[in-house]
Backbone as a chain_set.jsonl record, in Angstrom:
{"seq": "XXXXXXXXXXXXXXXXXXXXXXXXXXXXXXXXXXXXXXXXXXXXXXXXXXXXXXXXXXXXXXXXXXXXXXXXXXXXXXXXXXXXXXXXXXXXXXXXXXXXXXXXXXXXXXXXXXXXXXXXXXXXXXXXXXXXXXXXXXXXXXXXXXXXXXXXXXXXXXXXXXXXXXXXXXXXXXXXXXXXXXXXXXXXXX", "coords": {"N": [[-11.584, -10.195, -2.679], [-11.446, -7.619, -0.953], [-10.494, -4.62, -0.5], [-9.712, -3.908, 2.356], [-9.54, -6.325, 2.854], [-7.164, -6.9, 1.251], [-5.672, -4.872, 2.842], [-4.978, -6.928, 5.546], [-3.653, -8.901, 4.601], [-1.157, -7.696, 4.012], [-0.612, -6.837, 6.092], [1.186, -8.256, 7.869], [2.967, -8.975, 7.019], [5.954, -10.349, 6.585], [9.882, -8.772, 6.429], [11.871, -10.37, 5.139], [13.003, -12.182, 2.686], [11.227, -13.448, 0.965], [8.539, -11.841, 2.264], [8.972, -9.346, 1.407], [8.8, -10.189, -1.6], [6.49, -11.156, -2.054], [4.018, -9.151, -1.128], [5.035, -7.273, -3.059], [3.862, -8.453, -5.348], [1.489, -8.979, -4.232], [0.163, -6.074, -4.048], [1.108, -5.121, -6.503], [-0.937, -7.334, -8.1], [-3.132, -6.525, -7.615], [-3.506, -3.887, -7.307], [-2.816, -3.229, -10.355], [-4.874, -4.742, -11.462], [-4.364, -7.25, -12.174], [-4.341, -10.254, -14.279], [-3.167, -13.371, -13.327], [-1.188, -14.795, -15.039], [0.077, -12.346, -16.147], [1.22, -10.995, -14.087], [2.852, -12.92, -13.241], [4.843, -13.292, -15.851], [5.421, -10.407, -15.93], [8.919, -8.526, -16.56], [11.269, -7.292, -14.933], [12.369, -4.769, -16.505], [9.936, -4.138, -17.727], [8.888, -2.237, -16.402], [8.105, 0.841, -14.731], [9.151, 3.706, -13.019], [7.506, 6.539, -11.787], [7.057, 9.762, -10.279], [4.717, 9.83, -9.779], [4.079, 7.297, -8.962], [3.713, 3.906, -10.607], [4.097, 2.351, -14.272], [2.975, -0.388, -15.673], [4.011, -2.299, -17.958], [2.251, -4.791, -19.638], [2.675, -7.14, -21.35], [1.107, -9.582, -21.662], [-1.226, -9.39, -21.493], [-4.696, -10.724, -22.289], [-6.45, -8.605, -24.122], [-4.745, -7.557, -25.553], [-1.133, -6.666, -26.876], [1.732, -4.931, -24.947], [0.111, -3.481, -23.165], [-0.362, -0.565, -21.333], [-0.754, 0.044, -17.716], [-0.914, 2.171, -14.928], [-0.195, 2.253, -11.473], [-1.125, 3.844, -9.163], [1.068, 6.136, -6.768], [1.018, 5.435, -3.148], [-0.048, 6.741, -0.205], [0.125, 5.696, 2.253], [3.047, 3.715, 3.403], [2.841, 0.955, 3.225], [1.414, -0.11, 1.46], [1.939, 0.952, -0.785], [2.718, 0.415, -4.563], [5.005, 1.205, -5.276], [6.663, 1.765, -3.242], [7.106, -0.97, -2.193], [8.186, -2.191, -4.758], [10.735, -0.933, -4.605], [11.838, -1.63, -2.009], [11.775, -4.727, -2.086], [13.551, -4.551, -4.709], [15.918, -4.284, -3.506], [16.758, -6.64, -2.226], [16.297, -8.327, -4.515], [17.747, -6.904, -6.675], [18.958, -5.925, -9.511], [19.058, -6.883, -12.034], [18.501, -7.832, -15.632], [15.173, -9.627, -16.539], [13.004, -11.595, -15.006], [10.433, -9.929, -12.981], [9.533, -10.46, -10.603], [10.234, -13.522, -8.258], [11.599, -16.892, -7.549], [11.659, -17.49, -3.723], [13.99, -19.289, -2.056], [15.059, -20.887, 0.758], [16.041, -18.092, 1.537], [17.169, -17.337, -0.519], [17.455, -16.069, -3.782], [16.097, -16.811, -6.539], [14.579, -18.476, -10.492], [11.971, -17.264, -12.332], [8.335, -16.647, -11.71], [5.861, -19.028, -12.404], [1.983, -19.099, -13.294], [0.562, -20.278, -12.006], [2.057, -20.835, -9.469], [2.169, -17.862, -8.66], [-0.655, -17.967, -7.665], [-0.61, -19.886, -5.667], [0.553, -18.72, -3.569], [-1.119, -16.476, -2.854], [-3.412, -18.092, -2.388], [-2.131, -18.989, 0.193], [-1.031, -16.509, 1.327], [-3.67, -15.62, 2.189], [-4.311, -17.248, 3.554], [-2.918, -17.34, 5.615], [-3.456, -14.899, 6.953], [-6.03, -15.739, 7.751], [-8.122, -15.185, 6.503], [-11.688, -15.577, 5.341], [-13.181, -17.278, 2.843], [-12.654, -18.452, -0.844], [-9.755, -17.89, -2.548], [-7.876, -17.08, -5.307], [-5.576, -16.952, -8.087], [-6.713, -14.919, -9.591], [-8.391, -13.474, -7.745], [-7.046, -11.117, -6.549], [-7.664, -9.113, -8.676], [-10.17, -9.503, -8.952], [-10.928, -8.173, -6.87], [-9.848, -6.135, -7.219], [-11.889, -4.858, -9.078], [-13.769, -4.937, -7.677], [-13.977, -3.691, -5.686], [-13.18, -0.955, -6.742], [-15.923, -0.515, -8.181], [-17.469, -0.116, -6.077], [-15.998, 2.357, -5.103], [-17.274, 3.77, -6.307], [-16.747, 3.765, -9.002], [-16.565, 4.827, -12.572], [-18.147, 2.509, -14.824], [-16.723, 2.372, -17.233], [-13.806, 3.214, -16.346], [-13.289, 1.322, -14.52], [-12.628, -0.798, -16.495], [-10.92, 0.232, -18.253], [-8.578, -0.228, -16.333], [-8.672, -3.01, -16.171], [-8.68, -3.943, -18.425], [-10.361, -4.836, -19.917], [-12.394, -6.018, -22.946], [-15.364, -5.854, -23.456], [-17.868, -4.723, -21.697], [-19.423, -6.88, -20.548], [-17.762, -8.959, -20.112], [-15.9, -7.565, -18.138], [-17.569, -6.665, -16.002], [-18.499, -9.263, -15.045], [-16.152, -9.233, -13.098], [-16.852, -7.923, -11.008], [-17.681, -8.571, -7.705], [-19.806, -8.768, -5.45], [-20.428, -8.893, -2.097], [-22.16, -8.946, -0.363], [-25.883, -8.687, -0.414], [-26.953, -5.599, -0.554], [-25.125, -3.941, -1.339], [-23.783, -1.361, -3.38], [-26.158, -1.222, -4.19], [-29.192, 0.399, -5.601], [-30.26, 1.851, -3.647], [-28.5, 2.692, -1.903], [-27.167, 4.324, -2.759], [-26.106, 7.743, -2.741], [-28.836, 10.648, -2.655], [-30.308, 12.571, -4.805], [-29.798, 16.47, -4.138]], "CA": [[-10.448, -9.562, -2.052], [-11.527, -6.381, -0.471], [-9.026, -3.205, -0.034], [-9.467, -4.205, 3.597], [-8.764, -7.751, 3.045], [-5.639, -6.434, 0.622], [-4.711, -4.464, 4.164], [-4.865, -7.854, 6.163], [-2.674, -9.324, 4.128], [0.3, -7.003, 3.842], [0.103, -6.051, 7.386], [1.803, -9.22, 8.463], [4.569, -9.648, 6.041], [8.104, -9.931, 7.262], [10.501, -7.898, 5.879], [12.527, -10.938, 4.688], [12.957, -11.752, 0.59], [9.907, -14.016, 0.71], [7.425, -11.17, 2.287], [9.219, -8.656, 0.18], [8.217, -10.576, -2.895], [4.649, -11.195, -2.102], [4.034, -7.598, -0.742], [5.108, -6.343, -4.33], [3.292, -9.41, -5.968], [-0.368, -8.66, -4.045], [0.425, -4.731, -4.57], [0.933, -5.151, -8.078], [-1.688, -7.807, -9.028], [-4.516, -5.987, -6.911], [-3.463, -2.271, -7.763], [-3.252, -3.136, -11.883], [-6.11, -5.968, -11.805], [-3.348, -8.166, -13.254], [-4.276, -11.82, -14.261], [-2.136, -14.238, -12.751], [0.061, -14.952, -15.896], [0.526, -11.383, -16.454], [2.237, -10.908, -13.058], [4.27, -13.65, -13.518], [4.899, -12.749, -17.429], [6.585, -9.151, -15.58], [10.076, -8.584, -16.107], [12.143, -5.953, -14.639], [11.663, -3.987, -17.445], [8.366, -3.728, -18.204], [8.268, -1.423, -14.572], [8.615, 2.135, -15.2], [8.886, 4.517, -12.222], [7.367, 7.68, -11.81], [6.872, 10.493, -9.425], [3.123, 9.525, -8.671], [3.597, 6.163, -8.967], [4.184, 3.24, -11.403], [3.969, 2.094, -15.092], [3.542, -1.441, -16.297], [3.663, -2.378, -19.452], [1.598, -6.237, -19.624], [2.855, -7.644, -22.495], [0.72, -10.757, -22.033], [-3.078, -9.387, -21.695], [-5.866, -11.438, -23.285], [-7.003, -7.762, -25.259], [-3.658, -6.813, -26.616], [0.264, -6.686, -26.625], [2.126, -4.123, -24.105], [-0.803, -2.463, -22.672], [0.421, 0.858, -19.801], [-1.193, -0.224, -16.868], [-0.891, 2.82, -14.4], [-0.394, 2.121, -10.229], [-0.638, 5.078, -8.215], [1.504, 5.913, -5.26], [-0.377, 5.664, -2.235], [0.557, 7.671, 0.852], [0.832, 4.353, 3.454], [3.932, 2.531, 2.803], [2.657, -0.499, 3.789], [0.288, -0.194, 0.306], [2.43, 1.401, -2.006], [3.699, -0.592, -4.722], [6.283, 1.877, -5.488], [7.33, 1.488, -1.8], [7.139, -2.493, -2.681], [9.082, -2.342, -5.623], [11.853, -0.474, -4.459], [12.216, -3.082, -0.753], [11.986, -5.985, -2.847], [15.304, -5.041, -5.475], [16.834, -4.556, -2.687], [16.882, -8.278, -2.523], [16.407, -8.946, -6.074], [18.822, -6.543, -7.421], [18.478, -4.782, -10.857], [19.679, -7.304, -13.334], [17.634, -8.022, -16.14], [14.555, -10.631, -16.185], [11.601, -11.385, -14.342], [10.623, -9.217, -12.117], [9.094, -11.649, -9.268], [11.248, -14.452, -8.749], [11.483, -17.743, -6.609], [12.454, -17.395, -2.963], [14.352, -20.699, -1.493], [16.284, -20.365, 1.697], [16.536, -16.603, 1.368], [17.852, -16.833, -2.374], [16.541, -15.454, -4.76], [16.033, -17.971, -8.083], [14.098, -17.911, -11.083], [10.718, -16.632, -12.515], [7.506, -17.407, -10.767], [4.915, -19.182, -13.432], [0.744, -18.454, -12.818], [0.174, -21.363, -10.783], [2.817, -20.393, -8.46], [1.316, -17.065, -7.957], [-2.028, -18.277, -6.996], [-0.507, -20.441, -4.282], [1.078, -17.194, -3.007], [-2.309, -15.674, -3.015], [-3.643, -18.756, -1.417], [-1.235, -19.06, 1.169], [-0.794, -15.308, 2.123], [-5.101, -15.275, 2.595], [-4.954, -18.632, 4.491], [-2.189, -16.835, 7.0], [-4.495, -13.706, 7.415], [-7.53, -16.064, 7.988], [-9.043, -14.555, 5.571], [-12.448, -16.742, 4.656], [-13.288, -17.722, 1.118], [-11.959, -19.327, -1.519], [-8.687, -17.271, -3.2], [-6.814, -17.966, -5.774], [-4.829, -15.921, -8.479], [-7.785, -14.098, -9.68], [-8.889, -12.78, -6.826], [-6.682, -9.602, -6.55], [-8.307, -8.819, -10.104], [-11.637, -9.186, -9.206], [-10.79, -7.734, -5.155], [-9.666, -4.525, -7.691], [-13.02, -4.304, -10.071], [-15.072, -4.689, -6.941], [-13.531, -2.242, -4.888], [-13.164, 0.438, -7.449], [-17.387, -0.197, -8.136], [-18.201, 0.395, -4.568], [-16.046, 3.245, -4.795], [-18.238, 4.597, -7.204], [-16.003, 4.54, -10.367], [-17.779, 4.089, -13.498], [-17.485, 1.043, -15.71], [-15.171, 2.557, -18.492], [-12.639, 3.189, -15.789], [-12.732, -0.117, -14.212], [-12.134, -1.732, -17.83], [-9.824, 0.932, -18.597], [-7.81, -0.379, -15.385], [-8.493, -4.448, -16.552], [-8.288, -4.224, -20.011], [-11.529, -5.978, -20.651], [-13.054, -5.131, -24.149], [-16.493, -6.0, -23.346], [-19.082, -4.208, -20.446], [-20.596, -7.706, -19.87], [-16.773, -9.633, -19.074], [-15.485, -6.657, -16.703], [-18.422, -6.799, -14.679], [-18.118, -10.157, -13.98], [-15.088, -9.405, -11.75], [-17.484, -6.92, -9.518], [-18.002, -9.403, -7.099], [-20.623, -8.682, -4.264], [-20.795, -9.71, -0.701], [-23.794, -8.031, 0.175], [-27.088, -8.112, -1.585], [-27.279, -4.748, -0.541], [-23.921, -3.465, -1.552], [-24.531, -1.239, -4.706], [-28.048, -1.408, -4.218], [-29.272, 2.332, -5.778], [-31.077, 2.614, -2.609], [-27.575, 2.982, -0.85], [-26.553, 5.872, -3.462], [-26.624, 9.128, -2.491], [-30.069, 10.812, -3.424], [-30.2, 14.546, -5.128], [-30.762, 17.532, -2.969]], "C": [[-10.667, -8.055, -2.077], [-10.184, -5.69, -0.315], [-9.218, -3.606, 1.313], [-8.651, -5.426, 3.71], [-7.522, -7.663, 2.332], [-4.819, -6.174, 2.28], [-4.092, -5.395, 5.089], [-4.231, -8.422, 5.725], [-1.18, -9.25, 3.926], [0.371, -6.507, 5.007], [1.174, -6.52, 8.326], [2.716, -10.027, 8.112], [5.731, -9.61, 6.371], [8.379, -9.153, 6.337], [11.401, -8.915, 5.289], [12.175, -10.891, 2.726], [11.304, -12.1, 0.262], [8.95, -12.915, 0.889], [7.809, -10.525, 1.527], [8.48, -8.662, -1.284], [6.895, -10.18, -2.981], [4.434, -9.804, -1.717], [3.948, -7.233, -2.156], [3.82, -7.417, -5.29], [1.465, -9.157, -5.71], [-0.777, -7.118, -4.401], [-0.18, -4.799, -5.843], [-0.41, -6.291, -8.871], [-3.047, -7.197, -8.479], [-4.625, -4.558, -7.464], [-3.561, -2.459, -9.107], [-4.188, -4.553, -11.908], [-5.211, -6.688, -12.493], [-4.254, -10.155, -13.087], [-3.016, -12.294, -13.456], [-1.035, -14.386, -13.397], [0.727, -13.745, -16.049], [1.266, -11.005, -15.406], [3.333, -11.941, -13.122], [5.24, -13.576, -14.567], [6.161, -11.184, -16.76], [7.763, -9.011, -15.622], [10.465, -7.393, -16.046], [12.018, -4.364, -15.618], [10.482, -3.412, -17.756], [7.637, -2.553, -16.861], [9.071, -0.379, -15.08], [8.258, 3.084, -13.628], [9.053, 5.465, -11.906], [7.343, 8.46, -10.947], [5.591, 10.022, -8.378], [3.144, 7.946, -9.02], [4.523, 4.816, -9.797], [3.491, 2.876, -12.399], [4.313, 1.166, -15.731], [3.022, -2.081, -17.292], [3.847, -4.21, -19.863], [1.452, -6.494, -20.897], [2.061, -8.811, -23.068], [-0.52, -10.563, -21.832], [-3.394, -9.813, -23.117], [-6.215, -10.42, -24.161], [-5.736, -7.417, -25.932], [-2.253, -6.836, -26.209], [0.741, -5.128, -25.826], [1.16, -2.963, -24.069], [-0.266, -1.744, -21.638], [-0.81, 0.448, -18.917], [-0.345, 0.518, -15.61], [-1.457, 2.572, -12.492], [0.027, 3.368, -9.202], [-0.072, 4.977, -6.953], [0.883, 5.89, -4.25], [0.524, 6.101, -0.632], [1.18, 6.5, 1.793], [2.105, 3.841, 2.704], [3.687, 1.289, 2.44], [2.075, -1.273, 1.95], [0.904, 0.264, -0.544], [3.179, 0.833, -2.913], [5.182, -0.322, -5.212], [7.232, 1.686, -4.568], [8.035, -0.118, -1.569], [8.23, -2.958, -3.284], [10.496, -2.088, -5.148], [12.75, -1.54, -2.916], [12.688, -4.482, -1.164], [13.078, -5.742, -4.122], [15.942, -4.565, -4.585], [17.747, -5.963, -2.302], [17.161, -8.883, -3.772], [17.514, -8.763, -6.762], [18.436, -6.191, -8.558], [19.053, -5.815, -11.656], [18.504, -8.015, -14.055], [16.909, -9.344, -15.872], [13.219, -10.64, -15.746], [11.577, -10.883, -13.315], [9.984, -10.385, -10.977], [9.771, -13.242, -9.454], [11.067, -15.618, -7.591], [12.38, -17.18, -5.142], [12.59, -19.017, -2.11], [15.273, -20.536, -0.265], [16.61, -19.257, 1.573], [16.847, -16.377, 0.009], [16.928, -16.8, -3.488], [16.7, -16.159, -6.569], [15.341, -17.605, -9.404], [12.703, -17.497, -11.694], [9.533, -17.547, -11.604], [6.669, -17.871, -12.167], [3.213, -18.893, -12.305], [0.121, -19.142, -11.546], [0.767, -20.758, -9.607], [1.994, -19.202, -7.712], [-0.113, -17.414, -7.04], [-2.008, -19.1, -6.089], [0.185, -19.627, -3.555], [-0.145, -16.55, -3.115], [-2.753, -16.674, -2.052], [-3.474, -18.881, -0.109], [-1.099, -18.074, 1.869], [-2.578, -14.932, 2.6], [-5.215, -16.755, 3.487], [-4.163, -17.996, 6.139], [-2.631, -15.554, 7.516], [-5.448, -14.176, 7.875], [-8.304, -15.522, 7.871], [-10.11, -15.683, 4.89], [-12.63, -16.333, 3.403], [-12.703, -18.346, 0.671], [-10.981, -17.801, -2.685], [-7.608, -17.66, -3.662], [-5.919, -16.682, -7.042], [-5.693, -15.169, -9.386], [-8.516, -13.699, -8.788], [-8.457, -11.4, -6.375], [-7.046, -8.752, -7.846], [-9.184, -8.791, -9.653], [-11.892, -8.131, -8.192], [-10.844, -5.962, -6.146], [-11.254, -4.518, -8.234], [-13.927, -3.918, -8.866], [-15.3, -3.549, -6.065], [-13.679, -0.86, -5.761], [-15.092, 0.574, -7.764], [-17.861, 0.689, -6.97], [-17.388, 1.333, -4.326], [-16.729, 4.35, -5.419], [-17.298, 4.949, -8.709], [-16.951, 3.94, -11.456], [-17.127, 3.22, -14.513], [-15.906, 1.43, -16.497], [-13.585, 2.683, -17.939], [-12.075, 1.734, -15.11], [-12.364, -1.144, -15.24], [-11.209, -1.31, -18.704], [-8.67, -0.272, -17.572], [-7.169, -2.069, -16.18], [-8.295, -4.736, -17.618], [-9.264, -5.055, -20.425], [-12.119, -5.079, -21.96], [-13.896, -4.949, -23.872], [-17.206, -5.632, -21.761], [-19.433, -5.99, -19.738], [-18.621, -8.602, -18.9], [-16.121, -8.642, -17.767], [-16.399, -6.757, -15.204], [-18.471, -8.076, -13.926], [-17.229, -10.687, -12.823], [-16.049, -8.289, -10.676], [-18.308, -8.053, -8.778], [-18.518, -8.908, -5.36], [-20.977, -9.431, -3.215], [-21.942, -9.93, -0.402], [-24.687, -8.385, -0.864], [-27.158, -6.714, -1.445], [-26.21, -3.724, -1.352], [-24.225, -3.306, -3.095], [-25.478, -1.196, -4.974], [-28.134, 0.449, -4.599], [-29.664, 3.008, -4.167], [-29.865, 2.984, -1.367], [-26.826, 4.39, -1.851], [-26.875, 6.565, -3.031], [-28.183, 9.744, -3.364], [-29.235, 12.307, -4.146], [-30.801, 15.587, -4.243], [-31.292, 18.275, -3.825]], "O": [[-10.221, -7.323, -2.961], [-9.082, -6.178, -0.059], [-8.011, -3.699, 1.534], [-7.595, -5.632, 4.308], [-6.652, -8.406, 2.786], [-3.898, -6.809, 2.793], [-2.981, -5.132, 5.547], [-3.692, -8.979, 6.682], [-0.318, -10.112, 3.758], [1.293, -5.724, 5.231], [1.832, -5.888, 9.152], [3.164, -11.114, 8.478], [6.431, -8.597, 6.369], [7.573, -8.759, 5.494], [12.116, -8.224, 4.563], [11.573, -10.162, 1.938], [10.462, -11.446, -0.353], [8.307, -12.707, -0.139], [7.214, -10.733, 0.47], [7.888, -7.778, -1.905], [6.317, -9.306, -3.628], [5.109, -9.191, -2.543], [2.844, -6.87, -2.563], [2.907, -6.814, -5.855], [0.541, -9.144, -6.523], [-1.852, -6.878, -4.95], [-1.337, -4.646, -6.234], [-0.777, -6.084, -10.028], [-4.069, -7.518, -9.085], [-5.649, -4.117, -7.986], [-4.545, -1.828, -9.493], [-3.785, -5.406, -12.7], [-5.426, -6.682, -13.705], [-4.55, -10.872, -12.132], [-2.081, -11.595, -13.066], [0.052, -14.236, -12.838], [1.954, -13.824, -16.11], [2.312, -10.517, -15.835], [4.539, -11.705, -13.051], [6.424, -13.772, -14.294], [7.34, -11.029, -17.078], [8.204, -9.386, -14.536], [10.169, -6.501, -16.842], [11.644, -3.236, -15.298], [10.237, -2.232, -18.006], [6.49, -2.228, -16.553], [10.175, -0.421, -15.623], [7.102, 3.079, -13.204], [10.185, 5.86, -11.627], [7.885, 7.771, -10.083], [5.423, 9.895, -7.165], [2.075, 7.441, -9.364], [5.742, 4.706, -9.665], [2.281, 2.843, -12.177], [5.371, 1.155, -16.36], [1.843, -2.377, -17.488], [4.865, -4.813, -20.203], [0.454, -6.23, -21.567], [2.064, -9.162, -24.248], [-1.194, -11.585, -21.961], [-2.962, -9.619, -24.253], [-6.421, -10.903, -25.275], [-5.859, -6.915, -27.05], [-2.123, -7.06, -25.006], [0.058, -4.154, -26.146], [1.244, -1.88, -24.649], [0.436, -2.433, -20.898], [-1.912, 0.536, -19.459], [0.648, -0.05, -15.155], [-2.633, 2.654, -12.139], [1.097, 3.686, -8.682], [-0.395, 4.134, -6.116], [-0.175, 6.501, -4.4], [1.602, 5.651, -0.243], [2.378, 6.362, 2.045], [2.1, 3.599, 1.497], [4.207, 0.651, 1.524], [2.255, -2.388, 1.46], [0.329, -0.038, -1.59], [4.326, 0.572, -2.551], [6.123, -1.079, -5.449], [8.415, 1.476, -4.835], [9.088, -0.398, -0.996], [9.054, -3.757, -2.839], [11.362, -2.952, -5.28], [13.9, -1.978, -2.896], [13.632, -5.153, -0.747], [13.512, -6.793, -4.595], [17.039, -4.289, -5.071], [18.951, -6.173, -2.162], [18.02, -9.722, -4.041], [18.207, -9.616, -7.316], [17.207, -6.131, -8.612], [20.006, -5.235, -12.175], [17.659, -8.66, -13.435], [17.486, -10.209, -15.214], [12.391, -9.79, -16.076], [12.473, -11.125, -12.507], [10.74, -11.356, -10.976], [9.799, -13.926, -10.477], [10.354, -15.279, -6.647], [13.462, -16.603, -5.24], [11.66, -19.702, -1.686], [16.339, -19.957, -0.475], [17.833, -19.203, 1.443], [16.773, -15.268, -0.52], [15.937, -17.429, -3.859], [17.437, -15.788, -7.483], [15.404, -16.399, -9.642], [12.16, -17.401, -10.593], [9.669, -18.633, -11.04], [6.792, -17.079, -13.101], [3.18, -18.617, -11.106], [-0.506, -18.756, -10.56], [0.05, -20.196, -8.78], [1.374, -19.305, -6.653], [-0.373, -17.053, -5.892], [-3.061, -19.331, -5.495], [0.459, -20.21, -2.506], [0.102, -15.643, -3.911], [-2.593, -16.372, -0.869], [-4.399, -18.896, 0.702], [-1.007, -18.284, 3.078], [-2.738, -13.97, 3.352], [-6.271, -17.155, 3.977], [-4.584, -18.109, 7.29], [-2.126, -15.154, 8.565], [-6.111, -13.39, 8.551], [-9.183, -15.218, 8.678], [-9.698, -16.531, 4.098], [-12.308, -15.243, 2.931], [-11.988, -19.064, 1.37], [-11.576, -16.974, -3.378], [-6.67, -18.254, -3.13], [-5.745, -15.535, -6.629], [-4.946, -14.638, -10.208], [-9.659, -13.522, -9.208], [-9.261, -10.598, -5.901], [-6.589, -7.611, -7.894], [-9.544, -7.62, -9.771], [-12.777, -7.29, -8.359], [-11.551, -4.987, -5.892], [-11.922, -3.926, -7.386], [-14.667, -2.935, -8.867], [-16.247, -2.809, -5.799], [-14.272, 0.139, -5.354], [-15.599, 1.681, -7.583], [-18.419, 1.785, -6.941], [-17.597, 1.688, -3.165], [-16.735, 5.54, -5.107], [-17.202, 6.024, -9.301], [-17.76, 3.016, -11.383], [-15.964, 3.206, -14.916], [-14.732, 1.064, -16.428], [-12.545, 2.445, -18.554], [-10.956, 1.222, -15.138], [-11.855, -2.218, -14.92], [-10.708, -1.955, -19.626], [-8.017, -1.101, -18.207], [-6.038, -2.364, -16.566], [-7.726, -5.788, -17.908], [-9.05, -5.95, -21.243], [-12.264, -3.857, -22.005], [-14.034, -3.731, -23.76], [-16.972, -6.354, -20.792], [-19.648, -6.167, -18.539], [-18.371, -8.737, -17.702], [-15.935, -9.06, -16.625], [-16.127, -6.86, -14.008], [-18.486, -8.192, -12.701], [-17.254, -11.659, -12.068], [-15.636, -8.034, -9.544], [-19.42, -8.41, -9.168], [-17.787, -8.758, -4.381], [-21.684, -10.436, -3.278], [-22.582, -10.966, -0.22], [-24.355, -8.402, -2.049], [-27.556, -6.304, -2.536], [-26.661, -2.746, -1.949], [-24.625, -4.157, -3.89], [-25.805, -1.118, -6.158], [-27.488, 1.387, -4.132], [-29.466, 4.126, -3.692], [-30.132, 3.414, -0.245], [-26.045, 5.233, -1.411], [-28.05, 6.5, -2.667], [-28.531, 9.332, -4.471], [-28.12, 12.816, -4.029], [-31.928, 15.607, -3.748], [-32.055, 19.175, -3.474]]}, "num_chains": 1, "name": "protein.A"}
């Protein structure tokens, strides 16, 4: 799940509760590399919002208890999950809980569990006709791979995921290309 294929996804979301949701749901698990449980795990609370952005505090990562997991604002609306957040309690509403919630007939019910998400991941890449196989680790890995090929260096992409270890982070940098990342596509030295 490329930042392109992120774009293809959210370009074609209604504005109803359901796209609302998902919108904040692919936002948020693509922009903080969130596992699946840990997006669903989110409640209202744990979302802190700042000037440049947002601050969420993933009580349920595999390395540790309420880790700050930092999502910057991003100029498009379409991409921002600050922009996200704020569309979607419009619907939701501010009362305590989980922050992503069931939508049934327009109404808004209660928490989503991990599974769930990942057929909301499924489902919103099957209606983009988006090929591959995607499931609720794929906006986690879509982040590690993207931030590689933008040239960030490891410690930041495991800063982002919260992996302890060099060897598990990398296994979310997931390459299309053989070439992609290849040194011989780095810039040289003048």
């Amino acid at each position: 799940m490329t930042a392109a294929r992120l774009r293809r996804l959210v370009d074609d979301l209604p504005a109803t509760p359901e796209g609302r949701r998902d919108r904040l749901l692919l936002l948020l698990g693509y922009g903080g590399a969130l596992r699946r449980g840990e997006l669903a795990a989110l409640r209202l609370a744990d979302v802190d919002r700042l000037p440049r952005g947002l601050v969420l505090r993933v009580a349920t990562a595999k390395t540790g208890p309420d880790q700050a997991v930092f999502l910057p604002a991003h100029p498009d609306p379409a991409l921002c999950p600050a922009a996200a957040l704020a569309a979607w309690l419009t619907v939701r509403g501010t009362a305590p809980g989980p922050l992503l919630r069931t939508v049934r007939a327009g109404r808004i019910g209660g928490g989503l569990c991990g599974r769930t998400v990942a057929r909301i991941v499924q489902r919103r890449a099957a209606a983009a006709a988006l090929a591959g196989d995607f499931g609720g680790h794929s906006l986690r890995a879509g982040w590690a791979t993207s931030a590689a090929l933008a040239g960030a260096a490891t410690w930041q992409i495991m800063r982002q995921t919260r992996h302890r270890s060099v060897a598990a982070a990398l296994r979310y940098v997931r390459l299309e290309r053989p070439w992609e990342g290849h040194v011989e596509t780095l810039p040289t030295p003048e």
